[in-house]
C-alpha positions as a Markdown table, in Angstrom:
| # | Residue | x | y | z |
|---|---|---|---|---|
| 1 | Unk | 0.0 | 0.0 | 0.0 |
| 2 | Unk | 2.9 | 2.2 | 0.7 |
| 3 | Unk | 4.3 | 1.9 | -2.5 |
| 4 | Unk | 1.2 | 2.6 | -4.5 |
| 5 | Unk | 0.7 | 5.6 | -2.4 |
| 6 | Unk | 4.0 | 6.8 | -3.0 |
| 7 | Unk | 3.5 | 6.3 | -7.0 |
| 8 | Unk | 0.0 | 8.3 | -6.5 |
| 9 | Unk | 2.1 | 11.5 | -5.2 |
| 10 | Unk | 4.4 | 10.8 | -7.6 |
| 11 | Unk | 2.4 | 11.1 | -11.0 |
| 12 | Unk | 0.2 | 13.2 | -9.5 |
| 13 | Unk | 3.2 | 15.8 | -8.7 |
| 14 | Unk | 4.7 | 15.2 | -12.1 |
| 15 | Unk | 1.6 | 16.0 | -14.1 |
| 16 | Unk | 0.9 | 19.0 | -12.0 |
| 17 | Unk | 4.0 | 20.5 | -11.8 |
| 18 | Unk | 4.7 | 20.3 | -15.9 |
| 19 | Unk | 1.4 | 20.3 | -16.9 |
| 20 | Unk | -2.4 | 21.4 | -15.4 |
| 21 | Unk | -3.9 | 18.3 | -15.3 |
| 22 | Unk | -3.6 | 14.4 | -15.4 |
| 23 | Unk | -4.2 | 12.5 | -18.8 |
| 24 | Unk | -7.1 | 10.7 | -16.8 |
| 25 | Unk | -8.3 | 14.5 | -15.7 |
| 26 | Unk | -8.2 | 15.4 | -19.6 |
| 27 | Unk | -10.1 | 12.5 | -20.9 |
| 28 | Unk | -12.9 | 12.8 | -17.9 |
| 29 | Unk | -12.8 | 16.8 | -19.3 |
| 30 | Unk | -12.4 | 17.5 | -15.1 |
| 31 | Unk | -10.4 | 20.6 | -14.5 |
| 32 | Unk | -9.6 | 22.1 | -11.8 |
| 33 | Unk | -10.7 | 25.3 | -10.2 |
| 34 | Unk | -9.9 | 27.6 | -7.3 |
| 35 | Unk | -13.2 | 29.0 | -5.2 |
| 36 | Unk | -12.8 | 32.5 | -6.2 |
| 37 | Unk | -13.6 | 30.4 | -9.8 |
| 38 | Unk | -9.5 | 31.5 | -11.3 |
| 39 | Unk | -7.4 | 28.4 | -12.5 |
| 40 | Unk | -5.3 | 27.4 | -9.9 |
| 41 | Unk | -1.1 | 28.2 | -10.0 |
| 42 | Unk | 1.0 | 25.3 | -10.4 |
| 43 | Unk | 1.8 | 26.1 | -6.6 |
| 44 | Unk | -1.3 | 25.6 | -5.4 |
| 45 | Unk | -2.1 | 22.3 | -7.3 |
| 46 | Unk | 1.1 | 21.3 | -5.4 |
| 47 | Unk | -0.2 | 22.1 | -2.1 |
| 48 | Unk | -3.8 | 20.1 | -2.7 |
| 49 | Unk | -1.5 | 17.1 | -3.4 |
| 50 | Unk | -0.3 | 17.6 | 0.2 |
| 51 | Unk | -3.6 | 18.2 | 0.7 |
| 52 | Unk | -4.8 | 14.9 | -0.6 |
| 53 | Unk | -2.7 | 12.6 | 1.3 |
| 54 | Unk | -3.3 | 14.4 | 4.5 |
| 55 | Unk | -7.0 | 13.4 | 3.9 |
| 56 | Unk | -6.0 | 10.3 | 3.5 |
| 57 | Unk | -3.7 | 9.4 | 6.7 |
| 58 | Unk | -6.7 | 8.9 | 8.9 |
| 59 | Unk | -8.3 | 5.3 | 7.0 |
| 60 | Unk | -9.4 | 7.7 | 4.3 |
| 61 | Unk | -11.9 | 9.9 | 6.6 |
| 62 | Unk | -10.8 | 13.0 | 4.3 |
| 63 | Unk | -12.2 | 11.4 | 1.2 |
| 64 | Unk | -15.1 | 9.9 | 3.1 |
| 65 | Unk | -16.4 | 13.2 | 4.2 |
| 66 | Unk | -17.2 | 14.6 | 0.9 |
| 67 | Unk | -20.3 | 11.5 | 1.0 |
| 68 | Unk | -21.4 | 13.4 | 3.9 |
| 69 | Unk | -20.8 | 17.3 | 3.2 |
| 70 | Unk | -23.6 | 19.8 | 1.3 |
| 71 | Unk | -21.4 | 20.6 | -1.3 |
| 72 | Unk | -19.7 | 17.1 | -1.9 |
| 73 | Unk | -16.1 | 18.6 | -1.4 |
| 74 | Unk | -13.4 | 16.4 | 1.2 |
| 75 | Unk | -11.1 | 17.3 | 3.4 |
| 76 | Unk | -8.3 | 18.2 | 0.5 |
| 77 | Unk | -10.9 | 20.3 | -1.3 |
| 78 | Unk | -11.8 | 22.6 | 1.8 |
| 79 | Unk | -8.0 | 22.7 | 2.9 |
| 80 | Unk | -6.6 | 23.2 | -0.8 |
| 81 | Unk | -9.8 | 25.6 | -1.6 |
| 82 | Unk | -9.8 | 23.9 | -5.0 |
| 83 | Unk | -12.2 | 21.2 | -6.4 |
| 84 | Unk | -12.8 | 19.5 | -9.6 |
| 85 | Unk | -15.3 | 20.6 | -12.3 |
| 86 | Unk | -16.3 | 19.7 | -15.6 |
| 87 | Unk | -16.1 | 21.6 | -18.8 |
């Protein structure tokens, strides 16, 4: 488990530091968007990947959360103040 984990952070930083999204992101047409609605910096994108596996330390409650909050946004979303649209 650790090692998939450590591959997740990996691609994900990769694609987000060289590029704005993940190929998966790009055929699902799911971008990325800051509250304030403005595309996120490359900086930020970094930090929600932080972001992401701090939800995820505690059995996943992080990503679990979203199932049970009014806007259906997790722990990284709220802490990152970036979610995931389509266009």
């Amino acid at each position: 488990i650790g090692i998939f984990v450590l591959f997740t952070l990996l691609y994900q930083t990769l694609f987000f530091t060289f590029s704005e999204c993940t190929p998966g992101m790009r055929y699902a047409r799911i971008g990325l968007c800051t509250f304030s609605d403005d595309n996120p910096t490359r900086r930020q994108m970094r930090q929600r990947i932080l972001a992401c596996a701090l939800a995820a330390c505690p059995l996943g409650l992080g990503y679990l959360w979203a199932m049970l909050d009014e806007d259906g946004l997790g722990w990284h979303d709220r802490i990152s103040r970036i979610y995931q649209r389509s266009y």
